[in-house]
MIFI-932019 format. One record per residue: residue number from 1; x, y, z of N, C-alpha, C in turn; residue in three letters. Coordinates in Angstrom, 3 decimals. Layout:
   num      neast     nnorth        nup     caeast    canorth       caup      ceast     cnorth        cup   residu
   NUM          X          Y          Z          X          Y          Z          X          Y          Z      ALA
...
This chain:
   num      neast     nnorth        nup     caeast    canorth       caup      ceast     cnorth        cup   residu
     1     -0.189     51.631     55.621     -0.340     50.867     54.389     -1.710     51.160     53.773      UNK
     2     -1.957     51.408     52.470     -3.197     51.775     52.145     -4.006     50.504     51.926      UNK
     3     -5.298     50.663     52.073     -6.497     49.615     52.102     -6.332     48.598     51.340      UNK
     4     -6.245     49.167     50.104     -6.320     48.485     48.678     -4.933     47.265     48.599      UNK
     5     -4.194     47.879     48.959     -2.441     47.019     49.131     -2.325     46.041     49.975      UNK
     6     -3.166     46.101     51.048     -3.438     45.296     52.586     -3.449     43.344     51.938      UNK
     7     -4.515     43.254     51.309     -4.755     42.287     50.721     -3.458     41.398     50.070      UNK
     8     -2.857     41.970     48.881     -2.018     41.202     48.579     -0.322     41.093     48.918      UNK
     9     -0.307     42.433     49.990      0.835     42.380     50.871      0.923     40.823     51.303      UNK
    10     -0.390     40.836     52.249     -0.506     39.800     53.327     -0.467     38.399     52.428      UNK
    11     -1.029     38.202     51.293     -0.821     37.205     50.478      0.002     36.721     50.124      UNK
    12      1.242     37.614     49.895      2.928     37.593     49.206      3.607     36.721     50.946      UNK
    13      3.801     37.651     51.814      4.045     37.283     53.225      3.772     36.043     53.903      UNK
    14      2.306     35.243     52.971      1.888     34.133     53.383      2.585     33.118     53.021      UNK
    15      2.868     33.660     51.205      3.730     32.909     50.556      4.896     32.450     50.968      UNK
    16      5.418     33.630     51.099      6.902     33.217     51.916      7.038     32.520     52.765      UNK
    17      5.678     32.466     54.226      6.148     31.889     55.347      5.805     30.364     54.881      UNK
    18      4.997     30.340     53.697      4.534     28.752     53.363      5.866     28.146     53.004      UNK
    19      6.308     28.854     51.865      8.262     28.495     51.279      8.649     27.953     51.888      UNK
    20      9.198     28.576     53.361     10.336     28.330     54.238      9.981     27.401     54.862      UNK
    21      8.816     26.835     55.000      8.376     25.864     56.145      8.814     24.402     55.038      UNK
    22      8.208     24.556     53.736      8.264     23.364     52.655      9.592     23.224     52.333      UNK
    23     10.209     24.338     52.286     11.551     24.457     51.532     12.309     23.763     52.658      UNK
    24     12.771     24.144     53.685     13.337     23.576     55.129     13.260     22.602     55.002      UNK
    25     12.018     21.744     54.710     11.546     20.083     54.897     12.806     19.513     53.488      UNK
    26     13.095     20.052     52.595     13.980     19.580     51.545     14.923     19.395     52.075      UNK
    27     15.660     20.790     52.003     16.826     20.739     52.599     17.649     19.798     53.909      UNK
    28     17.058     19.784     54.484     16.950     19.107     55.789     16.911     17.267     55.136      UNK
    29     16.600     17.112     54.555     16.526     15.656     53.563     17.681     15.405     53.014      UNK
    30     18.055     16.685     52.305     19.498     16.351     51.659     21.004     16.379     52.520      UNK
    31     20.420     16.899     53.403     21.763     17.210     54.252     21.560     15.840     55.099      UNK
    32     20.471     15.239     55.279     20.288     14.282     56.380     21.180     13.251     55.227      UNK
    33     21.005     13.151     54.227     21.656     11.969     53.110     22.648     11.996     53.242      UNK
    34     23.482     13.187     52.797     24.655     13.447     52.809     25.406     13.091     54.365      UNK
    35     24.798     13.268     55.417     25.064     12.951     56.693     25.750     11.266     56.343      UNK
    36     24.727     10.408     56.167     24.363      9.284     56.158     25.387      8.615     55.494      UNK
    37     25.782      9.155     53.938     26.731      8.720     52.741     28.329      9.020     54.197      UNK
    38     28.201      9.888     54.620     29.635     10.282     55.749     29.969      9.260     56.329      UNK
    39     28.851      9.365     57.153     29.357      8.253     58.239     29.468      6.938     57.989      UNK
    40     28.693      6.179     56.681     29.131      4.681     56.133     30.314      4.853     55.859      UNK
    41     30.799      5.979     55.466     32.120      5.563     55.614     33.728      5.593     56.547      UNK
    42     34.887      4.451     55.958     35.502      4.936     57.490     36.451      5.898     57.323      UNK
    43     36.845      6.769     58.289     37.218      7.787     58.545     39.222      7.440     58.180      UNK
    44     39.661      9.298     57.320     40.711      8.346     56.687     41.627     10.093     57.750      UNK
    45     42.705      9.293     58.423     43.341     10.085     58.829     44.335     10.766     58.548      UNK
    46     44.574     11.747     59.166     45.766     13.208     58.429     47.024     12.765     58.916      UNK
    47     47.817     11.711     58.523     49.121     11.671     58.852     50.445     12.629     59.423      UNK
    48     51.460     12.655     60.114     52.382     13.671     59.706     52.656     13.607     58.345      UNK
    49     52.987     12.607     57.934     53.568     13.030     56.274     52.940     13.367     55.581      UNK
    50     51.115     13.676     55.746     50.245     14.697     54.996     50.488     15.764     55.675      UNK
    51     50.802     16.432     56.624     50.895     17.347     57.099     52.046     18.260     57.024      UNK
    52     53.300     17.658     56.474     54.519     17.841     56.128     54.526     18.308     54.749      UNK
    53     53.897     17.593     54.142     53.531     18.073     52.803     52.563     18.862     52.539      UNK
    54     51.720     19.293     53.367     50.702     20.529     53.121     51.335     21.640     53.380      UNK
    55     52.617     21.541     54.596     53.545     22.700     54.961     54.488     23.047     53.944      UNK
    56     54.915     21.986     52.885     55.736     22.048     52.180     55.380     23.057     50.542      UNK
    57     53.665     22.379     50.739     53.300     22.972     49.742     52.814     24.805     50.017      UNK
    58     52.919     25.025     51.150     52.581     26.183     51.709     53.903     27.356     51.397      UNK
    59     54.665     26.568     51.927     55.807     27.373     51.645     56.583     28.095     50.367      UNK
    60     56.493     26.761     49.199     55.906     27.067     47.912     55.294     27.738     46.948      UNK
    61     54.334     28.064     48.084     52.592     28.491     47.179     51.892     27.371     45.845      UNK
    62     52.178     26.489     45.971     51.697     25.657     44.987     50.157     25.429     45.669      UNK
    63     49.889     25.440     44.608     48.025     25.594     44.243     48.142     23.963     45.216      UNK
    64     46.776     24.343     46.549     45.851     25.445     45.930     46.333     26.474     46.989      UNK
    65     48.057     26.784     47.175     47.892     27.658     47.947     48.499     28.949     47.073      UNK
    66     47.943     28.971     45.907     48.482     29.879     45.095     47.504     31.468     44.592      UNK
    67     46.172     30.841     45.914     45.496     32.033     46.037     46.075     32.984     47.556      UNK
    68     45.120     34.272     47.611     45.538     34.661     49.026     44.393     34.283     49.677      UNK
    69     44.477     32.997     50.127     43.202     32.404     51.361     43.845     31.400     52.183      UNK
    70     43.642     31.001     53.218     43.851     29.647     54.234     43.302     28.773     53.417      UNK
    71     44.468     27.934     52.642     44.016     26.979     51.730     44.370     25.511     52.408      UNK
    72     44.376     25.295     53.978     44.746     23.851     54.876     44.124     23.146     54.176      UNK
    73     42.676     23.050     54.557     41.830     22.046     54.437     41.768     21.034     52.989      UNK
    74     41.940     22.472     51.677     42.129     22.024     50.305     43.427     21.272     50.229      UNK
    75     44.255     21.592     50.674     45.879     20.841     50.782     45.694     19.742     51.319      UNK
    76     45.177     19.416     52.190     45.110     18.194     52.879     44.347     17.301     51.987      UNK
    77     43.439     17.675     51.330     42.685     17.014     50.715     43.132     16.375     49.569      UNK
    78     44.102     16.886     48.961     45.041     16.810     48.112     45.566     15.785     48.036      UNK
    79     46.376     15.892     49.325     47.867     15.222     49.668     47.381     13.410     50.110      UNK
    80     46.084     13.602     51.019     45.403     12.482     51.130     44.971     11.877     50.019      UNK
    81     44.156     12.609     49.160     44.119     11.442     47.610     45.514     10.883     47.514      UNK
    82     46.394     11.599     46.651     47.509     11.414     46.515     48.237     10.301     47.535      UNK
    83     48.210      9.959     48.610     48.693      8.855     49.388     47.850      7.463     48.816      UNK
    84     46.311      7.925     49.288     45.525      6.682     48.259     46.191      6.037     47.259      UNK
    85     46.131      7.032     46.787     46.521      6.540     44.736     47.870      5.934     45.333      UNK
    86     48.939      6.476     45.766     50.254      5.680     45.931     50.517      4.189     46.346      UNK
    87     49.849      4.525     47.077     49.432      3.047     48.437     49.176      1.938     47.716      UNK
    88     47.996      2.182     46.846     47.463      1.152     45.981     48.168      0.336     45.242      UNK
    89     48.205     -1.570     45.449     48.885     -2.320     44.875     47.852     -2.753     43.549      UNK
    90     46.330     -2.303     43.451     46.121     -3.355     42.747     45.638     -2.539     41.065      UNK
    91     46.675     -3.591     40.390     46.794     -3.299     39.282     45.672     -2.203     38.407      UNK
    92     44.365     -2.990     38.323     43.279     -1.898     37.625     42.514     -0.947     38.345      UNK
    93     43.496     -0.987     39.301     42.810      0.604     40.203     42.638      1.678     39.893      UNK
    94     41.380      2.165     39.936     41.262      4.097     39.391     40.424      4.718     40.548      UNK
    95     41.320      5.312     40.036     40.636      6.782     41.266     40.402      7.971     41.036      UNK
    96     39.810      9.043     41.256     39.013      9.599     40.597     38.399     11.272     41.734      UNK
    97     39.382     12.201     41.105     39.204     13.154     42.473     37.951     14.248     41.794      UNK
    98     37.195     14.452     42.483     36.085     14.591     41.965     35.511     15.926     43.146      UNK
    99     35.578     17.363     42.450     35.890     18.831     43.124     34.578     19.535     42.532      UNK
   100     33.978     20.382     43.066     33.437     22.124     42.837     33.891     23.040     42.777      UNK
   101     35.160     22.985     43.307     35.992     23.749     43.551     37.139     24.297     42.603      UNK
   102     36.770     24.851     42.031     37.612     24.971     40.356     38.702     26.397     40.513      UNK
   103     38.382     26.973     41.739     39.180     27.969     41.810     40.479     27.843     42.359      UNK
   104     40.897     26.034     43.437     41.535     26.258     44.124     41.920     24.853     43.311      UNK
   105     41.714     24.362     42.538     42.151     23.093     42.387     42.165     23.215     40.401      UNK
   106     41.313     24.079     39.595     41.388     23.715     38.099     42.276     24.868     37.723      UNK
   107     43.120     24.445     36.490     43.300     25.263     35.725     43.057     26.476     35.753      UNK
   108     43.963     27.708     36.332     43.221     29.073     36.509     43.125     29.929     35.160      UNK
   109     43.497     29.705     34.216     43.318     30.625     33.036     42.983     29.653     31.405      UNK
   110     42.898     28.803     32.017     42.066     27.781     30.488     41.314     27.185     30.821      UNK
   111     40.843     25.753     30.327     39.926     24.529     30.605     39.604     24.081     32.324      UNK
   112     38.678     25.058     32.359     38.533     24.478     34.374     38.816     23.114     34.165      UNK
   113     37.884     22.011     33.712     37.728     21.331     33.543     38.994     20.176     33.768      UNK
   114     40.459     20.738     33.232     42.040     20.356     33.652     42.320     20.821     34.999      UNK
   115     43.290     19.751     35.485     43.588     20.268     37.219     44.281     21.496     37.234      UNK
   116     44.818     22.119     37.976     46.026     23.215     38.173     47.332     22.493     38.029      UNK
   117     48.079     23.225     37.175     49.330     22.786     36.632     50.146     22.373     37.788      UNK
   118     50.477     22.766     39.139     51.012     22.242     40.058     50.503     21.070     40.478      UNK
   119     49.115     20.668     40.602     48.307     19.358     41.110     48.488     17.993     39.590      UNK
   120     49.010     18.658     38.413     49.060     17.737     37.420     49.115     16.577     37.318      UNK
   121     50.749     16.577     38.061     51.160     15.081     38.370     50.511     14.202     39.091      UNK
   122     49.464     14.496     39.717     48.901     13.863     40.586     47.936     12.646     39.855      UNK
   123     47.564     13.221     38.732     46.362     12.693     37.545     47.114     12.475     36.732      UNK
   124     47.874     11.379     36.658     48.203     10.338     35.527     47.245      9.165     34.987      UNK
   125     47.072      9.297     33.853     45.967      8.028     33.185     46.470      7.112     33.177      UNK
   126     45.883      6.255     32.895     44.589      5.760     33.703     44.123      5.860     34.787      UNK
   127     45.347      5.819     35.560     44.871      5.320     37.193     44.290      6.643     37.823      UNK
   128     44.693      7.863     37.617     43.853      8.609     38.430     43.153      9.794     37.376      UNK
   129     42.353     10.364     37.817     41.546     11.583     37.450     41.139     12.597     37.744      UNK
   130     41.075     13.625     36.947     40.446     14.983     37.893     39.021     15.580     37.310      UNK
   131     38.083     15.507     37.758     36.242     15.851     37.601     36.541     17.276     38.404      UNK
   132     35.338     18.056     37.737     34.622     18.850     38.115     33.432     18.914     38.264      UNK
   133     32.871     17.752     38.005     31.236     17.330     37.768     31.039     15.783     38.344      UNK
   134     30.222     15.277     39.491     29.940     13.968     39.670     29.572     13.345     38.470      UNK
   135     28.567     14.199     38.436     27.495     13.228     37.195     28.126     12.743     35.906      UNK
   136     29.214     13.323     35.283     30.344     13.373     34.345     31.315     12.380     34.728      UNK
   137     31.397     12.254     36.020     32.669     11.152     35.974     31.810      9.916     36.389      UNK
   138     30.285      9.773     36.614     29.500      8.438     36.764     29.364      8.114     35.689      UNK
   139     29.155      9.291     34.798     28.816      8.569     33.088     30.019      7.682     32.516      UNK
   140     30.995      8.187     32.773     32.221      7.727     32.139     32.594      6.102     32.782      UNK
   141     32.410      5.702     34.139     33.104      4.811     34.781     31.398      4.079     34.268      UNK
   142     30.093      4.425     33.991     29.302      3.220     34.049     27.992      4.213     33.091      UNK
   143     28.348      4.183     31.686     27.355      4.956     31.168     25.912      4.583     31.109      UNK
   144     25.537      3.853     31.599     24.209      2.906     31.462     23.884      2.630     33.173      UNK
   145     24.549      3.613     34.048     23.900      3.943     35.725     23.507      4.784     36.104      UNK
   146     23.423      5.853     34.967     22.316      6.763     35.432     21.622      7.510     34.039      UNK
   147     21.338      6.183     33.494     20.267      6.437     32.323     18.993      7.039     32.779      UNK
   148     18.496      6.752     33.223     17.524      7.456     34.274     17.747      8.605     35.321      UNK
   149     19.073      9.233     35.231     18.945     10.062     35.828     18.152     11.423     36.425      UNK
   150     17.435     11.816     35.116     16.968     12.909     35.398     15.777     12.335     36.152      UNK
   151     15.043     11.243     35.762     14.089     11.195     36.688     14.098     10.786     37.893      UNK
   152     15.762      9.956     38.334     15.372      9.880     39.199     15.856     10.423     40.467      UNK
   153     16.923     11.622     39.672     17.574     12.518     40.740     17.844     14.331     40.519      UNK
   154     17.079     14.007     39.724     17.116     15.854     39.114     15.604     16.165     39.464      UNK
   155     14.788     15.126     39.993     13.286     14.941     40.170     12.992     15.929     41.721      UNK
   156     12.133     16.446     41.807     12.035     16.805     43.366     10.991     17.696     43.332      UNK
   157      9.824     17.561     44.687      8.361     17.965     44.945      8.704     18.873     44.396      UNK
   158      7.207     19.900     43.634      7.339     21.224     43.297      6.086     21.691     44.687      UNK
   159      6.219     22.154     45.333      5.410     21.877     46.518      4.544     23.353     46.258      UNK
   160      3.148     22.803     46.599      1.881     24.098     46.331      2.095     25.001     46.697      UNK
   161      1.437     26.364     46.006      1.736     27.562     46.567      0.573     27.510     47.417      UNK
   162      0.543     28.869     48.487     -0.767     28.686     50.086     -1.617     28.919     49.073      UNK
   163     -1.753     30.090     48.100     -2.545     30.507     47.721     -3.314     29.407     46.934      UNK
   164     -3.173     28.478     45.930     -3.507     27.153     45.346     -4.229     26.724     46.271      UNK
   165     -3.628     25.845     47.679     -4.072     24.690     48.729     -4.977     26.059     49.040      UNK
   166     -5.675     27.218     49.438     -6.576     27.563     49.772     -7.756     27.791     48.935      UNK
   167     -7.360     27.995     47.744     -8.289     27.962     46.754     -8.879     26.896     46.459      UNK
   168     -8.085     25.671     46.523     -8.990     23.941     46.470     -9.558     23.961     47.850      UNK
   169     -8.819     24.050     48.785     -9.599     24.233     49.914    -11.349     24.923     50.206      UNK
   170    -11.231     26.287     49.231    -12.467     26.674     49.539    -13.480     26.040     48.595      UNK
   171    -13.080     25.601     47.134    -13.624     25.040     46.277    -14.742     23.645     47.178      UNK
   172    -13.716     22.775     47.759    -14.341     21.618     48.288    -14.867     21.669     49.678      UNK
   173    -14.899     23.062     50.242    -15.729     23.812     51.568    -16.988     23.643     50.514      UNK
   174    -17.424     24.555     49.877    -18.536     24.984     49.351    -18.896     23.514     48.366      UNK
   175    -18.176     22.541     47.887    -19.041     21.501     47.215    -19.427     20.373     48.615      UNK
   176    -18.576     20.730     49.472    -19.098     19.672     50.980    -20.767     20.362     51.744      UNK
   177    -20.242     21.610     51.571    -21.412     22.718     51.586    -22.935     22.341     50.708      UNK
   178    -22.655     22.071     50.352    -24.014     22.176     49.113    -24.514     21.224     49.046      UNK
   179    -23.626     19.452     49.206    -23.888     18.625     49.590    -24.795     18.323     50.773      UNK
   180    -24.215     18.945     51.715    -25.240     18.801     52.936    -26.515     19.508     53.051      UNK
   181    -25.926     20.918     52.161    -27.777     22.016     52.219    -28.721     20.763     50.875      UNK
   182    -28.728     19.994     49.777    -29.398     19.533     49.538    -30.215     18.098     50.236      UNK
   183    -29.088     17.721     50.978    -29.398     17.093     52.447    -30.674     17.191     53.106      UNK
   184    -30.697     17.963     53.447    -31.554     18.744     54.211    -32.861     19.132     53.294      UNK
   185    -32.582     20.032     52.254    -33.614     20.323     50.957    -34.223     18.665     51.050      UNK
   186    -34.106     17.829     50.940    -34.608     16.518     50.893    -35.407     15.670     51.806      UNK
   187    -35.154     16.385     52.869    -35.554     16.050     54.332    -37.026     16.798     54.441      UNK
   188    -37.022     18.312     54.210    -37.917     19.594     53.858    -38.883     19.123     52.740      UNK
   189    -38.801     18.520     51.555    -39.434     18.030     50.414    -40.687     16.577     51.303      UNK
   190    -39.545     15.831     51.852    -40.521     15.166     51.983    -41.065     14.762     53.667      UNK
   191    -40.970     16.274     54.337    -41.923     16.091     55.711    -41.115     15.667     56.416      UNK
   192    -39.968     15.080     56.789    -38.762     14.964     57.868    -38.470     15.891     58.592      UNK
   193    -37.860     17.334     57.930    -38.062     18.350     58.531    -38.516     19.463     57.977      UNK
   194    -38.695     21.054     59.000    -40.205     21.572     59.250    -38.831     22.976     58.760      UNK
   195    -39.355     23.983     58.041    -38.839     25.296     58.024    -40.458     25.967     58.517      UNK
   196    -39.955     26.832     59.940    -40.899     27.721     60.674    -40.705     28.563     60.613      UNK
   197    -41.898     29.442     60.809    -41.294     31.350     61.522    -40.493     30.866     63.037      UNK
   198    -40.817     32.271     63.135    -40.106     33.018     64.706    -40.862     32.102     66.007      UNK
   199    -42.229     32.668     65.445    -43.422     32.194     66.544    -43.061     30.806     66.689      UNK
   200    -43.431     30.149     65.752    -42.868     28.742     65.832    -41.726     27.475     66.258      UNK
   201    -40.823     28.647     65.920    -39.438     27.972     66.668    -38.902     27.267     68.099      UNK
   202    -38.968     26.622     68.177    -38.286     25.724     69.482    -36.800     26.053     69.864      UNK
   203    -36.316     26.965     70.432    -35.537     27.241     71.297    -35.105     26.563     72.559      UNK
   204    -35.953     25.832     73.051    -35.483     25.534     74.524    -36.874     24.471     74.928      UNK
   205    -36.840     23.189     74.148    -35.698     22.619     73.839    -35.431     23.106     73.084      UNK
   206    -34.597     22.752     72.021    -33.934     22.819     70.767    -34.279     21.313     70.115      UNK
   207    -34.513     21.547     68.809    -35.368     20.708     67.887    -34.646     20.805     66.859      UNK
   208    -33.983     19.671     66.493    -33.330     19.150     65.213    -34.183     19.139     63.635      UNK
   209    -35.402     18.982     64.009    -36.208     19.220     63.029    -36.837     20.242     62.529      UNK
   210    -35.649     21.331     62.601    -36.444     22.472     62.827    -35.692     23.217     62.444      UNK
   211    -35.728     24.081     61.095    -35.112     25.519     60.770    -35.893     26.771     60.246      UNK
   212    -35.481     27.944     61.233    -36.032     28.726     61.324    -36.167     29.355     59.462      UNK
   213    -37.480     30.277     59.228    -37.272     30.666     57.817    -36.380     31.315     57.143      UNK
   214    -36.087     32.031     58.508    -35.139     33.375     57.861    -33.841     32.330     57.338      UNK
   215    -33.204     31.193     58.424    -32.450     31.201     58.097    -32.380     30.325     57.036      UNK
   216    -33.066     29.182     56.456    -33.231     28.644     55.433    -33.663     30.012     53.922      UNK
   217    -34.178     31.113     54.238    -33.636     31.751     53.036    -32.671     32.107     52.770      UNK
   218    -31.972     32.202     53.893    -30.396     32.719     53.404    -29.522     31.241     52.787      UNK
   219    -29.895     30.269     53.290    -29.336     29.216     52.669    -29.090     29.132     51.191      UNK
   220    -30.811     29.290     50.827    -31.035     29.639     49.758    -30.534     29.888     48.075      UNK
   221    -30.520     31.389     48.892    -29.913     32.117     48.470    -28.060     31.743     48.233      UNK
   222    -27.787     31.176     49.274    -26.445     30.579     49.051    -25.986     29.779     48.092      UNK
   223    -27.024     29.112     47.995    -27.082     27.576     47.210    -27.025     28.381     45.491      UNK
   224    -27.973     29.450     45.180    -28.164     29.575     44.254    -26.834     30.650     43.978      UNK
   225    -25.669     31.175     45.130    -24.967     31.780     44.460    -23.166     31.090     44.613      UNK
   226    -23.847     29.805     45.329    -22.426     28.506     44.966    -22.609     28.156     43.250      UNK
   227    -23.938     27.510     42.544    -24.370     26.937     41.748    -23.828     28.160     40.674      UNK
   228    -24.217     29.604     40.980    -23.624     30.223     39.564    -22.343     30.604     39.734      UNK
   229    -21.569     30.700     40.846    -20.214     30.861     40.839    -19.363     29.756     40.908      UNK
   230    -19.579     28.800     41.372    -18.778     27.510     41.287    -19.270     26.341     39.780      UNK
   231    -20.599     26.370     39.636    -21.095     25.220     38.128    -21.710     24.313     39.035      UNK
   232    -22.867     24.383     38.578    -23.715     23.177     39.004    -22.932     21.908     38.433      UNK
   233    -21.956     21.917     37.188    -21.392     20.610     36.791    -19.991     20.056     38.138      UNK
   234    -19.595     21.255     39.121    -19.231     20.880     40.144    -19.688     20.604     41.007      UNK
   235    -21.062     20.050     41.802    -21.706     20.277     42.806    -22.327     18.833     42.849      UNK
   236    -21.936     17.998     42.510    -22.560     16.353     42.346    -23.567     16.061     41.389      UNK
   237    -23.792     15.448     41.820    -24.173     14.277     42.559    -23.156     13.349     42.636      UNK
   238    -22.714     12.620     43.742    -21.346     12.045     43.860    -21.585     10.497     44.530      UNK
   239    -21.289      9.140     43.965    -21.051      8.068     44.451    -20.888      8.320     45.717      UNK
   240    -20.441      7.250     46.353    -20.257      6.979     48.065    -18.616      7.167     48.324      UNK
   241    -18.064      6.664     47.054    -16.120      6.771     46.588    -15.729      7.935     46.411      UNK
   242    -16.464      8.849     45.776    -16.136     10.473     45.019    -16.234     10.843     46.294      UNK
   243    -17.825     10.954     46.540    -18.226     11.502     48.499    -16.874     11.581     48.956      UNK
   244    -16.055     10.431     49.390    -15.344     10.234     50.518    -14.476     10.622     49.881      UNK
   245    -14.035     10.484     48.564    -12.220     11.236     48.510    -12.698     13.078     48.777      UNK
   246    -13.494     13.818     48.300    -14.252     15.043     48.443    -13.770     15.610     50.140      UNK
   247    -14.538     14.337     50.767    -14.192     14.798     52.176    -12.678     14.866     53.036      UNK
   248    -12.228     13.681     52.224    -11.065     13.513     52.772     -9.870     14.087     52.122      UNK
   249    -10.136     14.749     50.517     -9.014     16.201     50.362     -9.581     17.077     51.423      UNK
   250    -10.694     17.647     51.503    -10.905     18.748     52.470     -9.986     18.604     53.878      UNK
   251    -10.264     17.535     54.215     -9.782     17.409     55.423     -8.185     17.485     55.593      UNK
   252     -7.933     17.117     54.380     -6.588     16.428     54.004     -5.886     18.159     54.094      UNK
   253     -6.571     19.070     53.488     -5.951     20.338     52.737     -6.316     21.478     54.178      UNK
   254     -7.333     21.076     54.668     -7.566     21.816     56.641     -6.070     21.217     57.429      UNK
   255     -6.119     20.163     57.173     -4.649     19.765     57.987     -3.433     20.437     57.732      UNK
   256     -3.261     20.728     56.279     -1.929     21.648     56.006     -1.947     22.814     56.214      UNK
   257     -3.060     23.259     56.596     -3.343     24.537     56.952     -3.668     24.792     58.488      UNK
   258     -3.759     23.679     59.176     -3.541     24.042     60.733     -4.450     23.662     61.797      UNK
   259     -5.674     23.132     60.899     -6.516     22.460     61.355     -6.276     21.288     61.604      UNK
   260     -7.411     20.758     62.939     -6.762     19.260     63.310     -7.433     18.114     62.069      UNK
   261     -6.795     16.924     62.290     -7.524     16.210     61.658     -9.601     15.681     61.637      UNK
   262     -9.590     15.416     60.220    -11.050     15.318     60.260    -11.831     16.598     60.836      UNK
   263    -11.623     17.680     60.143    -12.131     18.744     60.276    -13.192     19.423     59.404      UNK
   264    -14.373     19.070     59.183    -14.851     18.426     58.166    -16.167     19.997     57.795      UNK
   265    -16.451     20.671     59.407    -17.332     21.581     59.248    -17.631     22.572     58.342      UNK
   266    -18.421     22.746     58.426    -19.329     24.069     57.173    -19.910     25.115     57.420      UNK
């Protein structure tokens, strides 16, 4: 791989593995719902006389066995509405068969939207119906229940790209950074602590009050090339409230990235 390419290969690759980890966490939500909506309810069983009639309709070919596929499961599904709807004594009952499935159940050469001419009879008005769309047959039975819909189910995290959460990440490294080197600059100003040479230095013990020159010029030098690459209008001076939210995105944005909590170093 050439030098130059190395960089944003590995960047793209990061991306992805960030996706799948966020994306998974969705999915895994919706299927857990859908789990949930299942099992509240109770379980409706396949009779012989649904089963007689799925054979019947097999033999036939009446939609939906009027494709070439193992169309059981769709037949059954069928034949079971269809008992529902029969069964039912009470007068303003509607029911309401409600599919994705437009290949095995709508209209194959006009209005998906109409059942398949063999399933017709099944959808007599009032009492029963045939959808191709949930959201279309909620509007109709209660137009004022999902006035709010889009916000409150078409809504869903747009979750950060790595590249973003590392870029705030380094942003609030270097303003936690600068914070603490003026720290110190303050300590140095007024006689708290000592910047020495070599000769001078305490090694053993080791002396808290004490930074060597060299390395306080490189600090320096740091300070003055956070201030022109980041904006001195980013770099504080910050309340005790700002301080702490400052520290605690950092920490907050080290955690999604793999670090333990309260990881706060510089």
């Amino acid at each position: 791989m050439p030098t130059k390419s190395k960089p944003p290969t590995l960047q793209g690759l990061n991306e992805v593995d960030h996706k799948i980890a966020t994306g998974s966490n969705s999915v895994l939500s919706v299927v857990n719902s859908i789990e949930h909506l299942l099992l509240a309810q109770a379980t409706v069983p396949t009779t012989d006389a649904v089963k007689g009639r799925v054979t019947d309709r097999a033999l036939a070919n009446l939609a939906p066995y009027h494709r070439a596929k193992n169309s059981v499961g769709d037949a059954i599904l069928v034949e079971i509405y269809a008992d529902i709807v029969a069964r039912s004594d009470v007068e303003d009952a509607r029911f309401a068969f409600v599919t994705h499935n437009i290949k095995d159940f709508s209209e194959p050469n006009g209005d998906r939207r109409l059942p398949h001419p063999d399933l017709a009879p099944l959808f007599a008005t009032p009492k029963s119906s045939y959808w191709i769309s949930l959201l279309d047959t909620l509007k109709e039975i209660d137009p004022d229940l999902l006035a709010d819909h889009d916000a409150e189910f078409n809504y869903s995290p747009q979750f950060r790209r790595l590249s973003g959460i590392l870029q705030a990440e380094h942003l609030l490294f270097r303003q936690v950074w600068y914070n603490r080197h003026w720290n110190l600059r303050s300590k140095i100003e007024d006689g708290t602590h000592h910047v020495v040479p070599e000769f001078e230095y305490s090694r053993s013990p080791y002396r808290q009050d004490q930074t060597l020159d060299t390395v306080w010029a490189g600090a320096l030098a740091a300070a003055k090339r956070t201030e022109d690459e980041v904006g001195i209008e980013k770099l504080g001076p910050w309340d005790d409230f700002e301080w702490g939210m400052i520290n605690g995105k950092l920490s907050a944005l080290r955690w999604v990235t793999g670090d333990g909590w309260d990881m706060l170093d510089t």
